[in-house]
C-alpha positions in Angstrom: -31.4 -75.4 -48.5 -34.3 -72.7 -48.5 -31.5 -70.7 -45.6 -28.7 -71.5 -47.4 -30.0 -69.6 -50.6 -31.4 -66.8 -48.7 -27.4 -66.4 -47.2 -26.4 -66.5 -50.3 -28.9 -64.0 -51.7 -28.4 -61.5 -48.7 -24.1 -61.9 -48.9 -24.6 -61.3 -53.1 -26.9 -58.0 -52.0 -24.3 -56.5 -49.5 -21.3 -57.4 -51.8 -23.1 -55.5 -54.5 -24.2 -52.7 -52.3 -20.5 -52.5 -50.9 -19.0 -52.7 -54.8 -21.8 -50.0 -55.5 -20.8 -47.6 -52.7 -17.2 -47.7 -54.0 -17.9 -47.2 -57.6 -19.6 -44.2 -57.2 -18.1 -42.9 -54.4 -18.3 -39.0 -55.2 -15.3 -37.1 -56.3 -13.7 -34.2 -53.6 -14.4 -30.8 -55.0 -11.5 -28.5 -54.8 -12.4 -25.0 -55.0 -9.7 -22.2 -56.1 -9.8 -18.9 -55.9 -8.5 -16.3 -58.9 -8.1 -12.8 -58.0 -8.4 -10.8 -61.3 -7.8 -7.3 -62.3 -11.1 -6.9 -64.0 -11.3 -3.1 -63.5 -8.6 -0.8 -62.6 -5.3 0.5 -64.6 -5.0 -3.3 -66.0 -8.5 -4.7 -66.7 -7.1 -4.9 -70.5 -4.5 -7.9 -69.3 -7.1 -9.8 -67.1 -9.4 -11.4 -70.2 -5.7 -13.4 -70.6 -4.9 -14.6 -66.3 -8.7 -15.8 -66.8 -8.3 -17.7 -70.0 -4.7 -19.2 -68.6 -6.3 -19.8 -65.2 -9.6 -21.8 -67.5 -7.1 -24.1 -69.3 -5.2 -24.9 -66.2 -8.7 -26.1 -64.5 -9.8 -28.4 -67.2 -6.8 -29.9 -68.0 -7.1 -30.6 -64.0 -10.6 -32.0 -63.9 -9.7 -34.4 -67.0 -6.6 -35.5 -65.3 -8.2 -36.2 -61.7 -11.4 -37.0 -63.2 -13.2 -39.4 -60.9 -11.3 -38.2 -57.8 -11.2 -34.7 -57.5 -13.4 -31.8 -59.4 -11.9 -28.5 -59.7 -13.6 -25.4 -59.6 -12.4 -21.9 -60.7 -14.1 -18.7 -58.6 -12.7 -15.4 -60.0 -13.5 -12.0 -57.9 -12.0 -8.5 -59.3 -9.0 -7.2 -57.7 -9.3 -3.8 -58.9 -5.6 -3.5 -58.9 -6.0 -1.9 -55.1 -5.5 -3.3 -51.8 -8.7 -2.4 -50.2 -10.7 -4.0 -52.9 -8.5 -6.9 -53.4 -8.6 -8.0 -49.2 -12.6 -7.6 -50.0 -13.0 -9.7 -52.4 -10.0 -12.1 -50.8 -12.9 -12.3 -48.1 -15.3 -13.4 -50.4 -13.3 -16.1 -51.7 -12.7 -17.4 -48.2 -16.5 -17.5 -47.2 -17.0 -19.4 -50.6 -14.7 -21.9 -49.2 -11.4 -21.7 -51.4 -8.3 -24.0 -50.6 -5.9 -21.0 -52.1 -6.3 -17.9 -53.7 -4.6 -17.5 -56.9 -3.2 -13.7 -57.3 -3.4 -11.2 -57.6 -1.8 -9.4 -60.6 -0.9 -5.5 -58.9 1.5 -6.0 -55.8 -0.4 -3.8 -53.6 -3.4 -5.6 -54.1 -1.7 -8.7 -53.4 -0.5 -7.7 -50.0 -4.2 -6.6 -49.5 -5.5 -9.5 -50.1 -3.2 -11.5 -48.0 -3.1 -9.7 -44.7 -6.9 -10.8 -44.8 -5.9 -14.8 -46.0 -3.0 -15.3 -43.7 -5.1 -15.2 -40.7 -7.5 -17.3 -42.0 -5.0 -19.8 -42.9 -5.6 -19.7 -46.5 -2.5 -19.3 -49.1 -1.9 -17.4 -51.7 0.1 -17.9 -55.2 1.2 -14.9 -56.8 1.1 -14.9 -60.7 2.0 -11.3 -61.3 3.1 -9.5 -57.9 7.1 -8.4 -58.3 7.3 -5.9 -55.8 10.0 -6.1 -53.1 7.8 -5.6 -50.7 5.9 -9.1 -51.3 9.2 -10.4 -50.3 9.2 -9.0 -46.3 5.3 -9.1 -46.4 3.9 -10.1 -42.9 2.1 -13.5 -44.6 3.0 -16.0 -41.5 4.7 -17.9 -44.9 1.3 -18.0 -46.6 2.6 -15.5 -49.2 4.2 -17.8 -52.5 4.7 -16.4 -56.2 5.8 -17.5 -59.4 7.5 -14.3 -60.3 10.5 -12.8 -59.5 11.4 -10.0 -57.5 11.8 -6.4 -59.2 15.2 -6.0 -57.3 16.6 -8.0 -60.0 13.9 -6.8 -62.8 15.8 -3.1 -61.7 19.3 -4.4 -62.8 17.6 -5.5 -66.2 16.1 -2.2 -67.2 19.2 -0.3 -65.9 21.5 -2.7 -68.5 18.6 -2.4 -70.9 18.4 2.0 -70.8 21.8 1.9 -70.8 22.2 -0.3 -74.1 19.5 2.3 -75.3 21.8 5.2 -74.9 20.0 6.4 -72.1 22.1 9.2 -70.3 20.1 11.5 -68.7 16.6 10.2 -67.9 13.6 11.1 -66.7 11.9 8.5 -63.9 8.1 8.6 -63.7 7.0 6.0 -61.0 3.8 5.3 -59.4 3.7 5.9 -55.6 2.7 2.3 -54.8 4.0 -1.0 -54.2 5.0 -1.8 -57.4 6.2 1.5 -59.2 8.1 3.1 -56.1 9.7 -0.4 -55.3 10.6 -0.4 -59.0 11.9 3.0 -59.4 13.7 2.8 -56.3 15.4 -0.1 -56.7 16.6 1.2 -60.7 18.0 4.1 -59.1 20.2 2.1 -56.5 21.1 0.3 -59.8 21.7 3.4 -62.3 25.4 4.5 -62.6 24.4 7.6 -64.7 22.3 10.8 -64.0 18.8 11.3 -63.7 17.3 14.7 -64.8 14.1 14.7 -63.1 12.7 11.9 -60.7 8.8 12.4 -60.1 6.3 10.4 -58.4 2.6 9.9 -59.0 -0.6 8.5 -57.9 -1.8 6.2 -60.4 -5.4 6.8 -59.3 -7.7 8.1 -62.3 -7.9 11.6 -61.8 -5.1 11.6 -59.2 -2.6 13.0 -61.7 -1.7 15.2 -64.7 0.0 13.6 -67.7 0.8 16.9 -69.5 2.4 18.3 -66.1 4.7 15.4 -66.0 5.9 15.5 -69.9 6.1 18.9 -69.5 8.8 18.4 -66.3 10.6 15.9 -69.5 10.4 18.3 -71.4 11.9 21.0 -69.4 14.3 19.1 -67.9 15.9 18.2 -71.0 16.0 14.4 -70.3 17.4 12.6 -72.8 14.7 9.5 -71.8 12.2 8.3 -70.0 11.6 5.4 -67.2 8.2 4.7 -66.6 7.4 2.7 -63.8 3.8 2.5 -64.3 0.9 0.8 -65.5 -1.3 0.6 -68.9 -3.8 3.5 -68.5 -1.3 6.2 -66.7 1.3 4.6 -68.7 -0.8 5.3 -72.3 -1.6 8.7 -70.7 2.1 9.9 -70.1 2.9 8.4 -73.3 0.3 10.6 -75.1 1.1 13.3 -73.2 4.9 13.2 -74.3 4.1 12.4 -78.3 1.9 15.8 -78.2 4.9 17.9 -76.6 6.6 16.7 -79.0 9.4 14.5 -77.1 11.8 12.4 -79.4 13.9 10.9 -76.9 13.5 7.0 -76.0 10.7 5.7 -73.6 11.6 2.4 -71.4 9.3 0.9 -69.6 9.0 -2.5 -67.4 6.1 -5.5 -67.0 3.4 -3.2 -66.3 3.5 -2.3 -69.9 5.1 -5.3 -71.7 2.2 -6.6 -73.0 0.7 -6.8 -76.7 -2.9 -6.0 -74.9 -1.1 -2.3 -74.1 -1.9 -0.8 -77.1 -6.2 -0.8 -76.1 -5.2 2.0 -73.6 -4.5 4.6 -75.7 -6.6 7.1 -77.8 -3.6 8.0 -80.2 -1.8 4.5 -80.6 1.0 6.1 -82.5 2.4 7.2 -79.3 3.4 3.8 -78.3 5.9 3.4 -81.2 9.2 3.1 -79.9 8.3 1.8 -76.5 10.9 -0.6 -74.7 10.0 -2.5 -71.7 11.0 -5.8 -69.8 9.3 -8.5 -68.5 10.3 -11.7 -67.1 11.2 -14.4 -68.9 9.5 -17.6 -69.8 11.2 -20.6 -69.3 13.2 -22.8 -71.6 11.2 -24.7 -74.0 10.0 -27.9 -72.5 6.7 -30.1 -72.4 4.8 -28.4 -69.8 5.4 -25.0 -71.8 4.5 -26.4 -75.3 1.6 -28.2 -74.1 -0.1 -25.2 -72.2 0.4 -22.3 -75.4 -1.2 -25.1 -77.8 -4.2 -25.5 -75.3 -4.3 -21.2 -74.3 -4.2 -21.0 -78.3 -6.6 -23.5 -78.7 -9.1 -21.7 -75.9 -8.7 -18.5 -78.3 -6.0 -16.9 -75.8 -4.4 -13.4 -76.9 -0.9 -13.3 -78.7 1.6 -11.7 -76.5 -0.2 -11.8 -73.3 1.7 -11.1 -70.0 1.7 -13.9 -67.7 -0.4 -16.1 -68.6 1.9 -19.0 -68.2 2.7 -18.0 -64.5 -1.2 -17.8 -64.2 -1.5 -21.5 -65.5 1.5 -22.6 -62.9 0.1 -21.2 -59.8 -3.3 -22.7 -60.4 -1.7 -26.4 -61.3 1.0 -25.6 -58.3 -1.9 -25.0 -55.8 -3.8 -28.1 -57.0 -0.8 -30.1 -57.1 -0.3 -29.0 -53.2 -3.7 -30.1 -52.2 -3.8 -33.0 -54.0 -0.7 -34.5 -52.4 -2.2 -33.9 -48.7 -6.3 -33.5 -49.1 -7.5 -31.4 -46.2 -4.3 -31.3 -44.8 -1.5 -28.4 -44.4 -1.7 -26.7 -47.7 1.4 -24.2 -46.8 3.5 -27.3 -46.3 2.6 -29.1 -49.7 3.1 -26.3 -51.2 6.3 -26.1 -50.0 7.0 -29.4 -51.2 5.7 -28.8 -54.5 7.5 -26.0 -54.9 11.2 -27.4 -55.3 12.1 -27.5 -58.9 8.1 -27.5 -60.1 8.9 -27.9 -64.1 5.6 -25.5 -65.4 4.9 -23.5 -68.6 6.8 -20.6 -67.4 9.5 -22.4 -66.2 11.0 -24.3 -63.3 10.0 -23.1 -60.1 11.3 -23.0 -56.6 10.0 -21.3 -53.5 12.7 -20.0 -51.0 12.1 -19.4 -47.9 10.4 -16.3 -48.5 8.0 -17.9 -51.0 9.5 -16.4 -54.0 11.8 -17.7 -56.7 14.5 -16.4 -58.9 13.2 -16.7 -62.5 15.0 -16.9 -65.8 16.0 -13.3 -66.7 13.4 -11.0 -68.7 12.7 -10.4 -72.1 13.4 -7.4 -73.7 10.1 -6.1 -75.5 9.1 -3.6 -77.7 6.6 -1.7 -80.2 7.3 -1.3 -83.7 4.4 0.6 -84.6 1.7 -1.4 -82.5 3.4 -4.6 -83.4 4.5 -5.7 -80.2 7.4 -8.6 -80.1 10.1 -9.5 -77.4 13.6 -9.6 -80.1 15.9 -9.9 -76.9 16.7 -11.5 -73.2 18.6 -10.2 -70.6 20.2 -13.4 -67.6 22.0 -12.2 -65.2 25.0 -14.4 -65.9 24.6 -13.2 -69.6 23.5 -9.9 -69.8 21.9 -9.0 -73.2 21.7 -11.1 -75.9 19.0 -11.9 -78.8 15.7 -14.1 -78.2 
């Protein structure tokens, strides 16, 4: 009897051990990676990636709670290459699944030629340069965004609706602006009366030189392919020459945030620029601007709901294969992803082909997108 209850005793203590062990087994920490442009020609949009990128990761850890915990580690971009692949590194030797980013094209294609060969991907939020397309990423290389090849043929319909005729085109030297202004100039049926490229680096250029090549020039308009501090400064530059003519711009400027680059904010009145287009209203978008809101997230912020998609794609990817190939998943993932900035699928280049752009502008410094341009549609209103 006295065995019997001693079985008994020791079978209770290793099923409640065994029950124990599987109760509290300890959830897999997933660690993601955010590359931010907290200094650099952007820093003023970066506040609204990290708060996007915050909403995305708590909504994950309350959804996989008990099975996965999700952490967020943000490094700065800069908005340059060099930086970017630096602080890519960084990520890496913290031990990030994917690396989220970046925002400026050129760091993005920094940052990867140091991830690719350490088998990590990344998910672009922000990066529309052509270039990302043919980038040498061993298909590590994925984004949310679509290319500016097609962004080109929007602000070409969108000068030309303008009564553009005869237009200056200011473009940054880099990935982004010279991809940009190269492809709206394959895309513009009309003249251009002066075509002159810049480095974007503070100090690196002369706003008043180039207003005053506008101004001499007699351009009826002006392209700029820039981003928000040069952008403000040209802008500036061309309000105190006294330039009336129109001023289009594209996503590098398309943002309510925009306005906290320049000195004189009068200058940005009149302003028209594109960015792309947030998908159709649906769940996944109503449920993420309620929560960004909620987290005190900036009106009019530039992609923040591609920031939110690319952090819940690249969870989604490893959650479906823990430790396992992450490019694959997120291959898999990526066909018809329904997210807050619309539905998503990766080709086999990693990019996608978006919903068209919205047509934004400043009234004053009150920023608002009244119109859409689709490829199939053209212009029409918002």
């Amino acid at each position: 009897m006295r065995l019997f209850s001693t079985f008994v005793l020791l079978l209770s203590a290793m099923l409640l051990a065994a029950f124990a062990v599987g109760c509290s087994g300890e959830s897999e920490t997933v660690k993601i990676g955010l590359l931010a442009p907290q200094t650099g020609p952007i820093a003023q949009y970066a506040p609204g990636f990290e708060d996007a990128a915050n909403v995305a990761i708590a909504e994950l850890n309350e959804t996989h709670d008990g099975d996965f915990v999700f952490e967020l580690i943000v490094m700065d971009s800069g908005c340059d290459g060099t930086q970017a692949a630096t602080s890519a590194q960084s990520l890496i030797d913290s031990g990030v699944s994917v690396i989220v980013g970046a925002a400026c094209s050129g760091a993005t294609l920094g940052a990867i030629a140091v991830a690719a060969p350490a088998g990590v991907p990344m998910v672009s939020y922000a990066s529309t340069s052509p270039a990302v397309t043919t980038a040498d990423d061993s298909d590590h290389l994925f984004r949310v965004v679509p290319s500016d090849a097609q962004q080109a043929v929007a602000l070409a319909t969108v000068a030309a609706a303008s009564g553009a005729s005869n237009p200056a085109v200011l473009y940054m030297t880099n990935d982004y602006g010279a991809g940009l202004g190269d492809n709206f100039a394959a895309n513009w049926s009309g003249s251009v009366c002066t075509q002159v490229g810049y480095d974007p680096a503070e100090g690196s250029y002369d706003a008043s030189t180039m207003a005053q090549s506008v101004i001499d020039g007699g351009c009826d308009s002006v392209l700029l392919m820039s981003y928000a501090t040069d952008g403000a400064a040209i802008m500036e530059a061309l309000s105190a020459q006294g330039f009336d003519g129109s001023i289009l711009g594209a996503d590098g400027l398309a943002d309510a945030a925009f306005t906290e680059s320049f000195t004189d904010v009068s200058a940005v009145d009149g302003l028209v620029a594109t960015r792309p287009r947030p998908g159709e209203a649906s769940n996944a978008k109503e449920k993420f601007e309620s929560a960004y809101a909620a987290a005190g997230g900036s009106d009019g912020a530039i992609y923040t709901g591609e920031t939110y998609d690319a952090i819940k794609i690249s969870a989604a990817a490893v959650v479906a294969d823990p430790g396992g190939d992450i490019v694959a998943s997120l291959k898999k993932t990526g066909i018809k992803y329904a997210g807050a900035s619309g539905e998503h699928t990766f080709d086999t280049a990693g990019d996608v082909l978006g919903t068209g752009y919205e047509v934004c502008e400043f009234a004053g410094a009150n920023f608002s997108c009244p119109q859409i341009w689709t490829a199939d549609g053209g212009l029409a209103s918002n």
